[in-house]
C-alpha positions as CSV (number, residue, x, y, z in Angstrom):
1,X,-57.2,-73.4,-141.1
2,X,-59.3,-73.7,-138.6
3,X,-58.5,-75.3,-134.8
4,X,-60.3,-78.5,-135.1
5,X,-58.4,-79.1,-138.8
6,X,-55.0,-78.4,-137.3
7,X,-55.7,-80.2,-134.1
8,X,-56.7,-83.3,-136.0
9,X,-53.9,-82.7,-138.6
10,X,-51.7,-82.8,-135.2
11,X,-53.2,-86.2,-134.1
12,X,-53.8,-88.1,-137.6
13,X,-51.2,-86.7,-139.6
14,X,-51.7,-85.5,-143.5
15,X,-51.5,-88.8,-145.0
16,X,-55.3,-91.2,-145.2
17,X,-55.6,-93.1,-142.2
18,X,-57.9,-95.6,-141.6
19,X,-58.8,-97.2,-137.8
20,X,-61.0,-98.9,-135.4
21,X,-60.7,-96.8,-132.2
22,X,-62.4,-97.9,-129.1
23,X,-65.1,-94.8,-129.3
24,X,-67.0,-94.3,-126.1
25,X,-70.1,-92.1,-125.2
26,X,-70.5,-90.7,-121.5
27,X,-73.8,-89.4,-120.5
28,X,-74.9,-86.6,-118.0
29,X,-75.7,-89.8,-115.5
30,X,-71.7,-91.2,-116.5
31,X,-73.7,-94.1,-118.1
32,X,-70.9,-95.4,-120.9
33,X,-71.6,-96.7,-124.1
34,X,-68.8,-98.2,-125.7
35,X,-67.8,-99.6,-129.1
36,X,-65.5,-100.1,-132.1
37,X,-65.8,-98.2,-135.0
38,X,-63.9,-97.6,-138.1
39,X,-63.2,-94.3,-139.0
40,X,-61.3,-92.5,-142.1
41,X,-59.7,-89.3,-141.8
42,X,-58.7,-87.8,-145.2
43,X,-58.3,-84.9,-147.9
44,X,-61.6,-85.1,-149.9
45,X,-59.4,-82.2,-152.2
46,X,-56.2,-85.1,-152.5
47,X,-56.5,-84.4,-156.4
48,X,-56.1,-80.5,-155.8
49,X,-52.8,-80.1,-155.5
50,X,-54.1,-76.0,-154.2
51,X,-56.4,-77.0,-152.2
52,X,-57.3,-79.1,-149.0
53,X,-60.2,-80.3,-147.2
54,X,-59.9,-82.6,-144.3
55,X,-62.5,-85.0,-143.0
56,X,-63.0,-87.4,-140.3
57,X,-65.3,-90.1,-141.9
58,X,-67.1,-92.6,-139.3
59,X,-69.9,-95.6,-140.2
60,X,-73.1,-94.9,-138.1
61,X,-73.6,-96.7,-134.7
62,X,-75.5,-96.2,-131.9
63,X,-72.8,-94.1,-130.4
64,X,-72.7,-91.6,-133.1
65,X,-76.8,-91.6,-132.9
66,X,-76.4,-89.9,-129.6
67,X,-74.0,-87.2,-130.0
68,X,-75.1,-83.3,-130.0
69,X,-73.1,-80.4,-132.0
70,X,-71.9,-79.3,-128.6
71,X,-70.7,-82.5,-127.2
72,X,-67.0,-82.8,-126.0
73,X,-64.6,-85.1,-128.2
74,X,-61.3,-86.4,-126.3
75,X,-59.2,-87.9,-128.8
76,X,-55.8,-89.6,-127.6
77,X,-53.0,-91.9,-129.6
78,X,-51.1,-94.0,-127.4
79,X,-47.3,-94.6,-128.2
80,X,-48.2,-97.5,-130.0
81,X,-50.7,-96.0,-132.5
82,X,-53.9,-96.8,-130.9
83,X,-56.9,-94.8,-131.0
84,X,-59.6,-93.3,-128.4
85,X,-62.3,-91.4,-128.6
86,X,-64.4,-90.3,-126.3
87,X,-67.5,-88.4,-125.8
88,X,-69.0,-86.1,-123.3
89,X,-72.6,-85.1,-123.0
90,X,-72.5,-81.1,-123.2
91,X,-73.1,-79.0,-120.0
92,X,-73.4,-83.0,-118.1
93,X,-71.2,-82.3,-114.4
94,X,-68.1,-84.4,-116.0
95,X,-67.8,-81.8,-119.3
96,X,-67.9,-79.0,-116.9
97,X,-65.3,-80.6,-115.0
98,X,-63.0,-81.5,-117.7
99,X,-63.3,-78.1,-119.4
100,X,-62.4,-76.6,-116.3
101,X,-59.6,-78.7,-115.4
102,X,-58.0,-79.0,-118.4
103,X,-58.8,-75.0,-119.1
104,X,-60.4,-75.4,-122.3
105,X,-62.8,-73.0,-123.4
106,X,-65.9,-74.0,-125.7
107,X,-64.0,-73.0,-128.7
108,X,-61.0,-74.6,-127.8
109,X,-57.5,-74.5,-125.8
């Protein structure tokens, strides 16, 4: 299983979820975009009972339109269930920060 799967699994659980987290985007010039977006996270294999395949489904916004492959995705759950996400532009002052702070590597913790 990969890290991003079993981070997510850690977040979301193994059961379909369905929210509207507050999602924003934070560009190289810590311009913020912000929005609410529903996203799905769920076992496209659920009918498998041997095999599993995790996805995190979002609708299209203009938020989503402006992320890159190498972007940095901060997800937290507050005590009370709530969503955020949050995007950093890749190699923008505040992702090199936050990697560096909060030692994660590009690949992960």
């Amino acid at each position: 299983m990969s890290f991003m799967v079993s981070a997510f699994k850690h977040v979301f659980g193994t059961n379909r979820l369905e929210k509207n987290p507050l999602t924003y985007h934070i560009d190289r010039e810590y311009n913020v975009a912000n929005s609410i977006n529903n996203v799905t996270w769920y076992d496209a294999r659920e009918a498998d009972p041997d095999r599993s395949e995790y996805r995190l489904y979002y609708k299209n916004n203009y938020i989503f339109r402006k992320l890159e492959s190498d972007d940095l995705m901060l997800l937290a759950k507050s005590n009370r269930g709530k969503f955020i996400i949050i995007f950093v532009e890749s190699n923008s002052a505040l992702y090199k920060q936050l990697l560096e702070n909060l030692e994660f590597t590009k690949r992960g913790v």
